[in-house]
Residue frames as a rotation matrix with the C-alpha (Angstrom) as fourth column:
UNK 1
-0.653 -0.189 -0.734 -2.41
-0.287 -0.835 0.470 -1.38
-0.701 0.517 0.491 6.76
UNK 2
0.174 0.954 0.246 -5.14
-0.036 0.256 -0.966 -1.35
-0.984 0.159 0.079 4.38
UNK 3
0.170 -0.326 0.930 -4.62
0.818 0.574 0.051 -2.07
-0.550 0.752 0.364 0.73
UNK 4
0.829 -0.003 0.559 -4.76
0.289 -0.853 -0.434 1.29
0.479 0.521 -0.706 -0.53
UNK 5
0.798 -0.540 0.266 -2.27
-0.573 -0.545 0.612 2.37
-0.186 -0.641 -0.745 1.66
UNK 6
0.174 -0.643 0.746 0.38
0.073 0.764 0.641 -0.62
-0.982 -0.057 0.180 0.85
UNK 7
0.593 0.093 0.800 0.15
0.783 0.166 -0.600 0.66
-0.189 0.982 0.026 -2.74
UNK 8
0.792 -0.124 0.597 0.60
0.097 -0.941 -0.325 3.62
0.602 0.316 -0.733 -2.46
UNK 9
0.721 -0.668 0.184 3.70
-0.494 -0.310 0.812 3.26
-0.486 -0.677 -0.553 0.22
UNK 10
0.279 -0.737 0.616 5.29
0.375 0.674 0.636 0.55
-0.884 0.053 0.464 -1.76
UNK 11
0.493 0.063 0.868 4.84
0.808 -0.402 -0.430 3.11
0.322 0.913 -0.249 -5.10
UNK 12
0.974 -0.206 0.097 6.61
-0.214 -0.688 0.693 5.30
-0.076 -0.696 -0.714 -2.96
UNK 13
0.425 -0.903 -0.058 9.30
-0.542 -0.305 0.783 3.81
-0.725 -0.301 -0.619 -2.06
UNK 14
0.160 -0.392 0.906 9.75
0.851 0.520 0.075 1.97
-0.501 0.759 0.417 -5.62
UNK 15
0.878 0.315 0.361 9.60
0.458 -0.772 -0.440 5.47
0.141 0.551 -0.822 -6.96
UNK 16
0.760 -0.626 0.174 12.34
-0.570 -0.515 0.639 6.69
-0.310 -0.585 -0.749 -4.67
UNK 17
0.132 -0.728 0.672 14.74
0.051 0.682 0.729 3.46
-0.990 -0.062 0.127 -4.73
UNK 18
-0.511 -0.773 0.376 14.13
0.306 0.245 0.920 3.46
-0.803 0.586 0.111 -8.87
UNK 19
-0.787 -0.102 -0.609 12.58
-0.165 -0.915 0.367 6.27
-0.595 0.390 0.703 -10.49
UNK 20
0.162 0.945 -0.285 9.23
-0.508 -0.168 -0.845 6.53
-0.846 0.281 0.452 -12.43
UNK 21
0.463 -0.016 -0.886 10.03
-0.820 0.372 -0.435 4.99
0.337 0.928 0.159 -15.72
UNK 22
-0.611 -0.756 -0.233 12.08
-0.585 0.630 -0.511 2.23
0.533 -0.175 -0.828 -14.16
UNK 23
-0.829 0.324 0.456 8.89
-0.179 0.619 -0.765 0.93
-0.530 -0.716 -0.455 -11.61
UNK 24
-0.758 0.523 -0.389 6.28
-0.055 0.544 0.837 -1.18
0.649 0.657 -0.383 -13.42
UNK 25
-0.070 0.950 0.306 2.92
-0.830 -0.225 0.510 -2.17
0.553 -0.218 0.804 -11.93
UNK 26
0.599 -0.048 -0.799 4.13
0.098 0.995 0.014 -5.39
0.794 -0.087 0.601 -11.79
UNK 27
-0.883 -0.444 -0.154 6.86
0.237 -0.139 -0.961 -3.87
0.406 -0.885 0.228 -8.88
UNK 28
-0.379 0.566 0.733 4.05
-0.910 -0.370 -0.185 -2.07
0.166 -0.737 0.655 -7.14
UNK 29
0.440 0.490 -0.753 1.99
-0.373 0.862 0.343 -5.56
0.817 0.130 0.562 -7.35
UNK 30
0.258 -0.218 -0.941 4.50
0.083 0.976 -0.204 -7.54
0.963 -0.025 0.270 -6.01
UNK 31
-0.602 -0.797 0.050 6.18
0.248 -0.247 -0.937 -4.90
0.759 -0.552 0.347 -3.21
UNK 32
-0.538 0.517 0.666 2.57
-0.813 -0.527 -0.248 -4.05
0.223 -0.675 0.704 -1.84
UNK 33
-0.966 0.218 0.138 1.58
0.173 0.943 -0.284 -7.97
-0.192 -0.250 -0.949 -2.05
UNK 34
0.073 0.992 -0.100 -1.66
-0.222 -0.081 -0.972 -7.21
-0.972 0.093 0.214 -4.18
UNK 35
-0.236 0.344 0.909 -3.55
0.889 0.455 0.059 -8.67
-0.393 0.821 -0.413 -7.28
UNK 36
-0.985 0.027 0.172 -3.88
0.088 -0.777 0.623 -6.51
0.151 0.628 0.763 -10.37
UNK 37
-0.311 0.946 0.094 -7.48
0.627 0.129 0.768 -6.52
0.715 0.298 -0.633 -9.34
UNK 38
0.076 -0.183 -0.980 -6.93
0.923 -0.359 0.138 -4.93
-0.377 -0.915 0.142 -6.28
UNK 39
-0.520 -0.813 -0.262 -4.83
0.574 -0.559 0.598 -2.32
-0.633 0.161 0.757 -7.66
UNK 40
-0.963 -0.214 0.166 -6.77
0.256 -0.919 0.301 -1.16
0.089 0.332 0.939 -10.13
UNK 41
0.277 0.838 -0.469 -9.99
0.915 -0.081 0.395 -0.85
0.293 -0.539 -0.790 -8.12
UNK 42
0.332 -0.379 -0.864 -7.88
0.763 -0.431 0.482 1.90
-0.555 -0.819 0.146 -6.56
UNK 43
-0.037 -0.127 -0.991 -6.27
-0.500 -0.856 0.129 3.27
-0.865 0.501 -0.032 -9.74
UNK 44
0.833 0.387 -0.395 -6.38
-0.357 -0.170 -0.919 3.49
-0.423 0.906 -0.003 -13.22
UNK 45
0.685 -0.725 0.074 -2.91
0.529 0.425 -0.734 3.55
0.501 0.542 0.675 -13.89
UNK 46
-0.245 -0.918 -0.312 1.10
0.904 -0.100 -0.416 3.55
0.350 -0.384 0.854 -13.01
UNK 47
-0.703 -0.211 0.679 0.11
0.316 -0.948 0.033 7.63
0.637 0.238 0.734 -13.34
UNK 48
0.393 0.768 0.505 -2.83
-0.310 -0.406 0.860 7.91
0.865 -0.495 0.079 -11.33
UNK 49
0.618 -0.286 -0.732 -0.94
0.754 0.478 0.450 5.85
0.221 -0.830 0.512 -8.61
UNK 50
0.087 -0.666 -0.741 1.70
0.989 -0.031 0.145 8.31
-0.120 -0.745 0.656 -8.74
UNK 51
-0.472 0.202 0.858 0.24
-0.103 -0.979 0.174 11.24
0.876 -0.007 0.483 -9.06
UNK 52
0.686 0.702 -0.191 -1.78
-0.070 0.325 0.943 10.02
0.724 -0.633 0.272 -5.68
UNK 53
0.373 -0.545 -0.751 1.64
0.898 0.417 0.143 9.58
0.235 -0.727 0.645 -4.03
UNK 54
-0.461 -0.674 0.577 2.68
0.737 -0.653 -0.174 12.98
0.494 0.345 0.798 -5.12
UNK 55
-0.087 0.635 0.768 -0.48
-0.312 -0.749 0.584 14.74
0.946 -0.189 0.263 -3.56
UNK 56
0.669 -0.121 -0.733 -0.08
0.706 0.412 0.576 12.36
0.233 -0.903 0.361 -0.41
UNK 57
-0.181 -0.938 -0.295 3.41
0.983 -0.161 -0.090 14.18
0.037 -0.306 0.951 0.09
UNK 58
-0.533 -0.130 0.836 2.03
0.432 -0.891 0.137 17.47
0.728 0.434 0.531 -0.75
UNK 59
0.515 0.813 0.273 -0.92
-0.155 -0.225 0.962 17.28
0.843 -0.537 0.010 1.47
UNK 60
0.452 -0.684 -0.573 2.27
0.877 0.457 0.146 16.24
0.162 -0.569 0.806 4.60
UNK 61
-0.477 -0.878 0.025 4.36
0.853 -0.470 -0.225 18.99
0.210 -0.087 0.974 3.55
UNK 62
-0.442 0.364 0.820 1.51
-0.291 -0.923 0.252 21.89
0.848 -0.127 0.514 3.53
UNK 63
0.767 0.631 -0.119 0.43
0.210 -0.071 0.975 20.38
0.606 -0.773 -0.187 7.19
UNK 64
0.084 -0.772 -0.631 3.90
0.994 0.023 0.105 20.64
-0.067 -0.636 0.769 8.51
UNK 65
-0.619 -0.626 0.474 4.12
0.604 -0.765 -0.224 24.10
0.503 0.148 0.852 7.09
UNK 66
-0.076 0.741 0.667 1.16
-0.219 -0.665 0.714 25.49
0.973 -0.092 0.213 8.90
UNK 67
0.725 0.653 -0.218 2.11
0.460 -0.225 0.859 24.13
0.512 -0.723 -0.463 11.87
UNK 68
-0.079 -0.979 -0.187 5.26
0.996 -0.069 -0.062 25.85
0.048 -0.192 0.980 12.14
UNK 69
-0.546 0.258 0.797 3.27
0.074 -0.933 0.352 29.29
0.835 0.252 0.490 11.55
């Protein structure tokens, strides 16, 4: 899995397991095993990560619905 991806899955499921205001950078860091350098090569901030998970899920849910049509 590539490093972008391991953020953004482990900002996931810290998101899920303990809500936005409750997961730090410092969880996403540690749960996707990456340096704050890493991380924010990728994003800006907590928010841009999860606003990136949020459009991940969106961009899932509007392929499942089209292929049910």
């Amino acid at each position: 899995m590539k490093t972008k991806e391991k953020i953004l899955e482990a900002t996931k499921d810290l998101i899920y397991k303990k809500g936005y205001h409750e997961t730090s950078i410092r969880d996403i860091l540690a749960a996707s095993d990456t340096g704050k350098g890493q991380f924010y090569y990728y994003f800006s901030s907590k928010k841009e990560v999860c606003l990136a998970v949020i459009h991940a899920h969106m961009d899932v849910w509007l392929e499942n619905s089209q292929k049910k049509h």
